[in-house]
C-alpha positions in Angstrom: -10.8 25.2 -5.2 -14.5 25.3 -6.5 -15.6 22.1 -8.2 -18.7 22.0 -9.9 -21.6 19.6 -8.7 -21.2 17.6 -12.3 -17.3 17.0 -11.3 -18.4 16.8 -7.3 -20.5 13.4 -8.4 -18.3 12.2 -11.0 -15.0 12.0 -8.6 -17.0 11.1 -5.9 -18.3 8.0 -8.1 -14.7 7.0 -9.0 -13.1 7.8 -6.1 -16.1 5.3 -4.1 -15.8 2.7 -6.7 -12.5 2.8 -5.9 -12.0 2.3 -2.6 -14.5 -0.6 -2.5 -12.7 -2.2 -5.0 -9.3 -2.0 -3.0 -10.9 -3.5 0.0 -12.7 -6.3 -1.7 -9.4 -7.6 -3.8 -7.4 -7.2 -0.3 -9.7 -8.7 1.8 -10.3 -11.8 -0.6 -6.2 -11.7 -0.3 -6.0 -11.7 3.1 -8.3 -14.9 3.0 -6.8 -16.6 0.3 -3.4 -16.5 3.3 -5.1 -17.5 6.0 -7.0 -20.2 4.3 -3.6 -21.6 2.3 -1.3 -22.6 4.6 1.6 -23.2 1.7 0.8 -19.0 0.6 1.9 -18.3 4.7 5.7 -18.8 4.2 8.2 -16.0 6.3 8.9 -14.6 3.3 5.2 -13.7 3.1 4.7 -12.2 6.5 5.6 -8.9 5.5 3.5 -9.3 2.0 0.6 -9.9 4.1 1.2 -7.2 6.4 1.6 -4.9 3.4 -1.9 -6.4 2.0 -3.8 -5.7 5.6 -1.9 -1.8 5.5 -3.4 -1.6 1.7 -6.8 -2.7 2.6 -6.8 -0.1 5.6 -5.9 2.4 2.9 -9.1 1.7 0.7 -11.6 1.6 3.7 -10.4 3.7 5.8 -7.7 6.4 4.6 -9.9 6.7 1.4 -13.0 6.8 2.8 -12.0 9.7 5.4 -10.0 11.0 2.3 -13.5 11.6 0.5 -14.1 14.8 3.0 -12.0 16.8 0.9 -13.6 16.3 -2.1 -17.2 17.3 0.2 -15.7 20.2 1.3 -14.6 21.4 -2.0 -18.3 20.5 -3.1 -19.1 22.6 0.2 -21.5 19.3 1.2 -20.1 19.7 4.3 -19.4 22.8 6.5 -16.2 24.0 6.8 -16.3 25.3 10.2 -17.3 21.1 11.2 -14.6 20.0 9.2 -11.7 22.0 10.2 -12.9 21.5 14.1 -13.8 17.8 14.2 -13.5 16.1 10.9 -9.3 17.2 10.5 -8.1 15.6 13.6 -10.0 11.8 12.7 -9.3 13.0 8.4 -5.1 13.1 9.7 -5.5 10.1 11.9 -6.1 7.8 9.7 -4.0 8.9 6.6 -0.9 7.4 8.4 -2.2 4.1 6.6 -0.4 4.7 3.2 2.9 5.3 5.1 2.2 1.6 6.4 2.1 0.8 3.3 5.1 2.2 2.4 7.5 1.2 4.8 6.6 -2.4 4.5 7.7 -1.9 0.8 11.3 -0.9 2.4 10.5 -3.7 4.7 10.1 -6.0 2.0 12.8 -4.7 0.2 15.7 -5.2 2.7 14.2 -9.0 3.0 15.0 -9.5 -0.5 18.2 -8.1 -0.3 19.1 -10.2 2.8 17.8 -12.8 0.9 19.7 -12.7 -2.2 23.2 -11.8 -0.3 22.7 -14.1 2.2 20.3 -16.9 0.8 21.5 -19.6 4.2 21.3 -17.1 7.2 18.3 -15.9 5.6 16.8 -19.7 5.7 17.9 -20.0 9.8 15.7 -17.0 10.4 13.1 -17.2 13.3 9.6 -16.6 12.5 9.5 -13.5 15.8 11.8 -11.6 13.5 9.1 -11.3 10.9 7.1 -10.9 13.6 9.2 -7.8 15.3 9.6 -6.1 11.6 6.1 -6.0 11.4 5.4 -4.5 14.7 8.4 -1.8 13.7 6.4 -0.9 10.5 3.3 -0.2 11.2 4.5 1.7 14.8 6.5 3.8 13.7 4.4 5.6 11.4 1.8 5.3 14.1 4.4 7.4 16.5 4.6 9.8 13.6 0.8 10.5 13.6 0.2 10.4 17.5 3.1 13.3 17.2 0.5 15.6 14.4 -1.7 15.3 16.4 -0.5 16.4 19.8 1.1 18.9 18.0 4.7 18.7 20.1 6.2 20.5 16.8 5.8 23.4 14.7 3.8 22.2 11.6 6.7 22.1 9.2 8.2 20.1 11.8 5.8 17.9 11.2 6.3 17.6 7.7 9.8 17.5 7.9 9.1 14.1 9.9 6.8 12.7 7.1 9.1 13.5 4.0 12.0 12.6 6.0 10.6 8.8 6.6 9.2 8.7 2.7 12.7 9.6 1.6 14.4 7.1 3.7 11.8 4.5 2.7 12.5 5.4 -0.9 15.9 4.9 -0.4 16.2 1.8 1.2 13.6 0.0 -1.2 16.1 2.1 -4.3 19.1 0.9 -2.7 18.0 -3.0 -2.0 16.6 -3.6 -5.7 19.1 -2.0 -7.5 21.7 -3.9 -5.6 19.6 -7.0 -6.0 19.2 -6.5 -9.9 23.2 -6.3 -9.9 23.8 -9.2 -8.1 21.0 -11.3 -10.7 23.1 -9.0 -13.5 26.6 -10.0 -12.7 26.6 -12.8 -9.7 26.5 -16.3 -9.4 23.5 -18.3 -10.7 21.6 -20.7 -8.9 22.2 -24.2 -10.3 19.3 -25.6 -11.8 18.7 -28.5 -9.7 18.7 -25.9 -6.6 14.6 -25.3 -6.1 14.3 -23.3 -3.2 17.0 -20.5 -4.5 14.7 -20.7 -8.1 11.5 -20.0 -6.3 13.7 -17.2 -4.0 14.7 -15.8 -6.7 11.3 -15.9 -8.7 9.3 -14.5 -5.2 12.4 -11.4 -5.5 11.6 -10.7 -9.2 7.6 -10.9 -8.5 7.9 -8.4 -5.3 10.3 -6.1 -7.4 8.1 -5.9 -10.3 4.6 -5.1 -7.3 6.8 -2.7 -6.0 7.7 -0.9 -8.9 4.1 -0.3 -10.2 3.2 0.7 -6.8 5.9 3.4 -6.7 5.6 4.8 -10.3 1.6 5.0 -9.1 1.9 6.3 -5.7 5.4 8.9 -6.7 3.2 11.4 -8.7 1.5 12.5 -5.9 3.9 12.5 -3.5 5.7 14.6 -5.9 3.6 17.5 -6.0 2.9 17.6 -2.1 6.8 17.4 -1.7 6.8 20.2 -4.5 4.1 22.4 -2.8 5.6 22.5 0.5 8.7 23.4 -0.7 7.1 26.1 -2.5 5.4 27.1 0.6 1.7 26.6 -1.2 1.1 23.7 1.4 0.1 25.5 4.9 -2.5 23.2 7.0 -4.0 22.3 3.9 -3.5 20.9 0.4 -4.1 24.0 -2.3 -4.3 22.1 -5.8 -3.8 23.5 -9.5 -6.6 25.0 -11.2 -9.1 22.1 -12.7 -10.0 19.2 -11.1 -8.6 17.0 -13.3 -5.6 16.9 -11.9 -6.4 17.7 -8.9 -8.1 14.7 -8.3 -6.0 12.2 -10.8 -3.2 12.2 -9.0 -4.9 11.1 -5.9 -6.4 8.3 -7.5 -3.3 6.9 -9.2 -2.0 7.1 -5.8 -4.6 4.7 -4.3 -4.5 2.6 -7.1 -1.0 1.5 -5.7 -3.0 -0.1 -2.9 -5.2 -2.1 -5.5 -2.4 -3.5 -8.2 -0.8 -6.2 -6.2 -2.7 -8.5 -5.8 -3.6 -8.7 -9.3 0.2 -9.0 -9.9 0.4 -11.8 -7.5 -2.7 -13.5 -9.4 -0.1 -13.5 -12.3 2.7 -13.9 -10.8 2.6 -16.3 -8.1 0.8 -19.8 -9.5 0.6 -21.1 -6.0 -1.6 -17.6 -5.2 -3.4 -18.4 -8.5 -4.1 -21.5 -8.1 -5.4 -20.8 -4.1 -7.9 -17.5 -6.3 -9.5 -20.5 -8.9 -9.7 -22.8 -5.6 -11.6 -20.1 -4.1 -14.3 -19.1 -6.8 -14.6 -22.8 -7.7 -15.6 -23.9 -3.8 -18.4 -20.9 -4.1 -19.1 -22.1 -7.3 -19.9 -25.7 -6.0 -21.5 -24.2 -3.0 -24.0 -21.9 -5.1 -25.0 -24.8 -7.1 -26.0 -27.2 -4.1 -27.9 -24.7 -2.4 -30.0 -24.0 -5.6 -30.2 -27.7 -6.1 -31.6 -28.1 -2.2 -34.3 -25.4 -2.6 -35.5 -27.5 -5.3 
């Protein structure tokens, strides 16, 4: 697809802007855990693991991402690209199916939550710790087998639509199970706290997890869509224009950048730990400009 130099700079623009702005509302996430010990509850293990995954998205699977859009601009040359470039370019994109099965992750914690609200209490912190591990493995054994090429390439992407279906599945199957139990189950009693704030974590997570997916299902649409069609062979052909060539790209990495501005609204505890944050730096600014002085 030939992109003009005008379009080149323009997506190139948004699509860096981008990516700096995922890792910079991640990363100040990831702080905002590890400085707040009440925001590192197990029911949060896998929501930081899924902010960790998201930030790796931005500054890495983006970034590497951004040699497409070079190529198409022919700033790069293809002969480079295809020989050096695609092997570190499909290394890295296994990031966004991290990202993706700790969504399914997360999602089967809810539901074992809801269902089961005083096993779920008696669970050991090295399960979190072992469904972590699982999630980001796995899709790291799917990558390590692209690679190595130990299949046929539609072998390969059998592999890869096979674990975003399941993934889908399981985080369909969990929330709309969850939804009917809140629909036509039991009630907490008000004086119960910790099944309130259970239940108000499960609504928060659901409502992350559908704006992620509605943003992230576009795109994985159309590839699903092109390799049925056969148009996906080694490389990603896109419709005329880039438009929408590039749109659906960027919705999709935009699903790494919502949540934590839904947990900013969301979660007052995580709110309150973002004000903490900004005010300390506030306070901090203002003494060092008052000692220069």
């Amino acid at each position: 697809m030939v992109v003009s130099s005008s379009e080149c700079t323009i997506w190139f623009t948004v699509f860096t802007a981008e990516f700096v702005a995922i890792v910079t509302v991640n990363l100040l996430s990831i702080i905002l855990f590890i400085k707040n010990r009440g925001l590192r509850t197990r029911s949060m293990y896998l929501v930081i693991s899924l902010t960790v995954a998201d930030m790796l998205v931005g500054g890495l699977s983006g970034s590497v991402s951004q040699l497409d859009l070079l190529r198409n601009c022919h700033f790069v040359n293809l002969t480079v690209y295809l020989k050096v470039i695609r092997v570190l370019r499909n290394t890295l994109l296994f990031f966004p199916f991290v990202s993706l099965t700790n969504i399914a992750a997360i999602s089967l914690e809810r539901f074992h939550a809801t269902f089961f609200p005083f096993r779920h209490r008696l669970i050991k912190s090295w399960v979190y710790v072992v469904a972590i591990v699982v999630v980001w493995v796995f899709p790291i054994i799917l990558s390590v087998i692209w690679q190595m090429d130990w299949f046929l390439i539609k072998h390969h992407l059998y592999l890869w639509e096979s674990h975003c279906c399941l993934c889908l599945i399981v985080t369909f199957v969990s929330y709309t199970s969850i939804l009917l139990k809140f629909r036509f189950g039991a009630h907490p009693q008000r004086h119960c706290a910790a099944a309130l704030r259970q239940r108000k974590l499960t609504v928060t997570l659901f409502i992350t997890t559908l704006v992620s997916l509605l943003l992230w299902l576009p795109y994985g649409i159309y590839l699903f869509a092109a390799w049925l069609t056969g148009i996906c062979n080694y490389r990603i052909a896109y419709p005329k224009g880039a438009t929408l060539s590039y749109l659906m790209p960027f919705l999709f990495y935009t699903n790494s950048l919502v949540n934590p501005i839904l947990y900013a609204i969301r979660m007052p505890d995580f709110k309150k730990a973002l004000l903490s944050f900004f005010r300390c730096h506030r306070r901090e600014n203002v003494a060092t400009a008052l000692n220069r002085y």
